[in-house]
N, C-alpha and C positions, 0 to 999 in steps of 0.2 A: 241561520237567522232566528227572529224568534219567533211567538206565536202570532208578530204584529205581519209577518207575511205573505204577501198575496199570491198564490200560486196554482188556483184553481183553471182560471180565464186566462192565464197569460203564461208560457212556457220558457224562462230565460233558459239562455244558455249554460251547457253544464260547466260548473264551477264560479258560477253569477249566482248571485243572491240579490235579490229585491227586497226592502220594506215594502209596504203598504200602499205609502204613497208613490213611491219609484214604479212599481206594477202599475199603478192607475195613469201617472204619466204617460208612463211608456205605451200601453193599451188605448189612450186613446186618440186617433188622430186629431194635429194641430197643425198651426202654420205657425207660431208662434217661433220667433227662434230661443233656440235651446243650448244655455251655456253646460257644458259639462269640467265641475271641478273635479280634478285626478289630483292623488297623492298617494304615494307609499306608507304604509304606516306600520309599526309593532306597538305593542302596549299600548296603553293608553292614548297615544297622541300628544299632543303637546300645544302649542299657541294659535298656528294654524286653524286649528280644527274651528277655534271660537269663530272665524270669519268664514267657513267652507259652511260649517254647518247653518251658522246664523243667514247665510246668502238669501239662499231661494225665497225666504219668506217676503222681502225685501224689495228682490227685482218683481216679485207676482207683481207689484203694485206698479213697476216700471215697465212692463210688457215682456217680459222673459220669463220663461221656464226654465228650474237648475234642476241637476241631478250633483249628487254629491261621491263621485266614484274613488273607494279605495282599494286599493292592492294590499293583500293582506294575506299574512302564512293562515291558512283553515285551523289551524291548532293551538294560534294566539288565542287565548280566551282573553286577553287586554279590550280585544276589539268589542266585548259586549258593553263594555263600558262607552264605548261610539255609539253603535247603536242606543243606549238609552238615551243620549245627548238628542240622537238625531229626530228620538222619538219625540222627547220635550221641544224640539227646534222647529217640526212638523218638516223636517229634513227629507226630501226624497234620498233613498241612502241605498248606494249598489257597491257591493261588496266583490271583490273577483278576487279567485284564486289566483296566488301568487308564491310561487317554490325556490324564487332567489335566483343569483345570476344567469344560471343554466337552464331556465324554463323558459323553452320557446314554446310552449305551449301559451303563453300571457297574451301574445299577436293575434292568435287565433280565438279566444274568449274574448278579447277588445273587439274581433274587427265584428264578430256575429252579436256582440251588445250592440255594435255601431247599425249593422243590419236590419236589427231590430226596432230603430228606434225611427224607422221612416225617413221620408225626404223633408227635411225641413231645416231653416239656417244652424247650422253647428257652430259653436264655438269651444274648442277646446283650451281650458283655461290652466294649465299646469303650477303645479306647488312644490315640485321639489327635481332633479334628475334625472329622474327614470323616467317620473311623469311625462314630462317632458320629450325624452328621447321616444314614450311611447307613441305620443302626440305625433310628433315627426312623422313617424314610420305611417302610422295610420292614415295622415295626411297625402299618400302616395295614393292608398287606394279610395278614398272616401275624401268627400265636400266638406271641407271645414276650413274655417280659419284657427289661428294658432298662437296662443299669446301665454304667460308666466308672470308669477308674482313671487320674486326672489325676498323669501325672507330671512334669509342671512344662513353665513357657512358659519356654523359654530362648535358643532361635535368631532376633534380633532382624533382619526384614528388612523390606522397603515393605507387604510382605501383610502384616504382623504384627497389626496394628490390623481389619484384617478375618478375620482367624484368630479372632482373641481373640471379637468380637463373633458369631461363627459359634456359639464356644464357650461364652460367654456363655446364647447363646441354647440350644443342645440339652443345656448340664448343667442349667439349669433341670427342663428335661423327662425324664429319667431318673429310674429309679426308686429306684437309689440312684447314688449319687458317692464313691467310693473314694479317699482321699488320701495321699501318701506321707511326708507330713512335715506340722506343722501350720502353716507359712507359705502351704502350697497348700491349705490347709485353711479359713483365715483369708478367704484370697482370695475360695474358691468361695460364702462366704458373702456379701461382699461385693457378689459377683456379683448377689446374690437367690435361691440355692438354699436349699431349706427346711435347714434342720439335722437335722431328723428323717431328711433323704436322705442325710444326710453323714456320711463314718465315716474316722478314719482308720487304715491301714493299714500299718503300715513294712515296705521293700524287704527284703528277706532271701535269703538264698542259701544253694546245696546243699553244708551241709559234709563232706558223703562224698566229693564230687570237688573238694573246693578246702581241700586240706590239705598242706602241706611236703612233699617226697619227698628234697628236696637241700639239701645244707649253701648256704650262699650264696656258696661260695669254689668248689663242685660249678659252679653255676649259673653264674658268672665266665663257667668255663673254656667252657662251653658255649656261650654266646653272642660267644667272643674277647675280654671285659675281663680287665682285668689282674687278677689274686685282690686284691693289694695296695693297686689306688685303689678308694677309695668309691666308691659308686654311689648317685645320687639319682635315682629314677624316678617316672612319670606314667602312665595311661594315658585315655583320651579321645579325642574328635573333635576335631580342630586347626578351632576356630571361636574367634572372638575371648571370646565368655563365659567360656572356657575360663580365661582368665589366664596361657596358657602364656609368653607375651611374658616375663611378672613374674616366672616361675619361672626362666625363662631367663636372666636379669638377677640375682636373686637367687644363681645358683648359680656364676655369671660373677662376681658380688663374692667369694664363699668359696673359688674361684680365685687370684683376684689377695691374696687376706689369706694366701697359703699352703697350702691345702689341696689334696690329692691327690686330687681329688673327679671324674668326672663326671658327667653327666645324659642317661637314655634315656626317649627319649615314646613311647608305640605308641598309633600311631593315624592316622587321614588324615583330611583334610579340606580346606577352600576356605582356610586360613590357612598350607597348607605352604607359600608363595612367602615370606609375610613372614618366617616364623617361619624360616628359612632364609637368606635377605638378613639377620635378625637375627645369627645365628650366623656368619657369613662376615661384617660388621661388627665380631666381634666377636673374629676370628680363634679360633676355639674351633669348629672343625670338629672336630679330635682328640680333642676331652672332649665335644664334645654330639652327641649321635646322635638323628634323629630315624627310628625303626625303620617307619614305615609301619605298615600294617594286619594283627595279626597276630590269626590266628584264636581262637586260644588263646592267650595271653599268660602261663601260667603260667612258664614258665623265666623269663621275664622277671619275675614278682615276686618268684619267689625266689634272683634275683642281686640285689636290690636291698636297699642296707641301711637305706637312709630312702625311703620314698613321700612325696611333696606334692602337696594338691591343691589348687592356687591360683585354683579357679573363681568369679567375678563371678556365676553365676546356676548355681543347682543346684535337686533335689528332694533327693530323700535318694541318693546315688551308690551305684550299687552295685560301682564300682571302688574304693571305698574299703574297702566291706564286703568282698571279695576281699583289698585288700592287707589288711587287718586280721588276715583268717584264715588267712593264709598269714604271720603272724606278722612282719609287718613294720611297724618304728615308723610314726607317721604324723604330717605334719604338715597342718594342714588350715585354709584360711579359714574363718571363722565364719557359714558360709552356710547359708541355709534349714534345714533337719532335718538338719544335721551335729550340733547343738549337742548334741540327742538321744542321737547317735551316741557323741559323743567327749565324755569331760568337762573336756579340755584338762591332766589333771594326768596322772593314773593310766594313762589309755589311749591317749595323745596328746596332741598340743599342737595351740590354734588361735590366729588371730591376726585381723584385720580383712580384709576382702576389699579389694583394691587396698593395701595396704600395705607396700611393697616393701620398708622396713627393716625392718619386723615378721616378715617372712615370712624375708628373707635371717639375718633375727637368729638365729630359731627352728631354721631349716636349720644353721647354723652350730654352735649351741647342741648341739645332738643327733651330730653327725658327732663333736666332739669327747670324747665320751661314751659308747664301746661298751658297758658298764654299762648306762647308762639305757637305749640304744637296746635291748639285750636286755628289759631289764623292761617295757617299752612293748612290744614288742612281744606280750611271752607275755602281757602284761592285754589287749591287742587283741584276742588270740584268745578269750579267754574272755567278752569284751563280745560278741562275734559269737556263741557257743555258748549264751548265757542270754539271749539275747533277738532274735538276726535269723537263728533257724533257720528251714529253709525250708519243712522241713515240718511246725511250729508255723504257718508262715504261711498255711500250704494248709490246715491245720486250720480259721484262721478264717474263711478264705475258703469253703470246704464250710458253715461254718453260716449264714455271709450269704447264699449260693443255695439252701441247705436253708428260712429266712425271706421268701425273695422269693418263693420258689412257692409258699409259703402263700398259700390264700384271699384277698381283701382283708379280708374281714369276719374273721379270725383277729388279734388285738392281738398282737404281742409287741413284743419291749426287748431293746438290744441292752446 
């Protein structure tokens, strides 16, 4: 961890790491109950992380304690990129050594964290599989209850089919199951999870740190684009789900039709070779920038005068709900809990996933339009203010851990 560490007064367990604030938690006794978020994670993380990490500050107000718990290979240096988040978030943040499939050793660092942390209400709040499956186990020998927030199967690889069935298997057995949109929703039912466990939930974000501060012609100069060309921007993990190929293509046709347009993506992932070989194919090095992994991406959405997100597999993005709030038009595939999000007139435009003239049309459509793109954008913002506040969203989230500690023999409705 880093030097933000506390490790003098308080002894975690070997291959636990503590910040700062997680030491002080943990050290000092409470009665307060205590949600513990678990995730797996490599690199940097990804959408998730905006809601694990943003938590705790949230429920202090609502009468809860978080700890923000990740499994993490010791040799990812991705992960410092977490920690400085969690630092900005005043995030309690525990780290545990995690060596992959074959480490049973992960049982025994959860269950002497779990030891550690006193007698007082638990709530284990799982984010992804493992988590999950960890949660289970742990639940045999330690007081807790046991709940998940399924935020979509999207990174299709050879594990995939044994993921799912992993997942299949331990949402069944939680006590509730969290959704972010209702195609994940659909799904977990599918699955064989009772309904009565099922609630859905929509992503949402903190609009006191994700609001305009600069004109978009400010934001240009700041990142070296010209004030004068358009800008079509992304942000996401460069994985093939993503659809960045199509966007890529899409914005390479609104090129060649005349327009002074280009496109920046922030993000990293296992598809930068192609997605690069695409652009050097395409001779549009000069107009397409693919920015890497940037921690904060805010000056980047507010140099952008149209956002697109051309993803093949989503939950509800909460890069979208960002560019939204930062009041930029948006245009969007018609995936999963976008629909939700966008009504494709007033607040945005969507169009079919994999639809390359659809999407390039749409792109097109809007750049020629700095009117519209204004008025879409300032309805964006106000779709994001009445309905994906973040702390409306921790409101509900407090009363679903406020119901799950109840008694079993106590009825309620949600």
């Amino acid at each position: 961890m880093t030097s933000d560490t506390l490790s003098t007064e308080l002894k975690p367990p070997a291959g636990v790491s503590l910040n700062s604030q997680a030491a002080a938690l943990i050290a000092t006794p409470g009665s307060r109950p205590l949600v513990l978020h678990t995730r797996v994670v490599s690199g940097t993380g990804g959408g998730p992380e905006k809601t694990i990490l943003n938590s705790p500050r949230f429920l202090d107000d609502l009468g809860y304690d978080s700890l923000c718990i990740y499994f993490r290979d010791p040799a990812d240096d991705g992960f410092e990129s977490i920690e400085a988040r969690a630092k900005d978030a005043y995030a309690p943040l525990v780290a545990i050594d995690d060596f992959g499939a074959t480490d049973r050793g992960i049982v025994r660092r959860v269950s002497e964290l779990l030891s550690l942390i006193g007698d007082r209400p638990l709530i284990w709040h799982g984010h992804d599989y493992k988590s999950n499956l960890i949660g289970i186990w742990m639940r045999r020998t330690h007081r807790l209850r046991m709940m998940t927030t399924v935020h979509g199967w999207v990174l299709k690889t050879w594990k995939t089919p044994l993921y799912y069935a992993i997942d299949r298997w331990c949402l069944r057995r939680c006590d509730r199951v969290i959704c972010v949109s209702t195609d994940l929703l659909e799904s977990c039912k599918r699955m064989g999870v009772k309904s009565e466990s099922l609630l859905l939930v929509d992503n949402a974000i903190d609009l006191s740190q994700t609001r305009r501060s600069q004109s978009i012609a400010q934001a240009k100069r700041e990142l070296g684009w010209r004030e004068s060309q358009l800008l079509v921007g992304a942000v996401g993990r460069l994985s093939p789900e993503k659809g960045f190929d199509l966007l890529i293509d899409a914005v390479a046709q609104q090129i060649r039709a005349g327009i002074d347009v280009g496109l920046i993506i922030v993000g990293e992932g296992p598809a930068r070779g192609d997605l690069e070989q695409q652009i050097a194919d395409l001779d549009l090095r000069d107009r397409i920038q693919l920015a890497g992994f940037v921690p904060s991406p805010a000056m980047h959405y507010q140099a952008m005068d149209l956002y697109a997100l051309s993803s093949l597999r989503e939950g509800l993005p909460n890069v979208l709900l960002e560019a939204m709030a930062y009041e930029v038009p948006v245009v969007s595939t018609r995936v999963a809990g976008v629909p939700r999000l966008i009504d494709g007139q007033t607040d945005g435009r969507l169009v079919a996933c994999g639809d390359l003239v659809a999407l390039s049309a749409a792109i097109g459509d809007l750049l020629r339009q700095p009117e519209l793109r204004m008025q879409l954008g300032q309805a964006a913002r106000a779709t994001v203010e009445q309905r994906f506040c973040f702390a409306k969203r921790m409101q509900t989230m407090a009363t679903i851990y406020n119901r799950l500690l109840q008694p079993p023999s106590i009825k309620t409705s949600y």
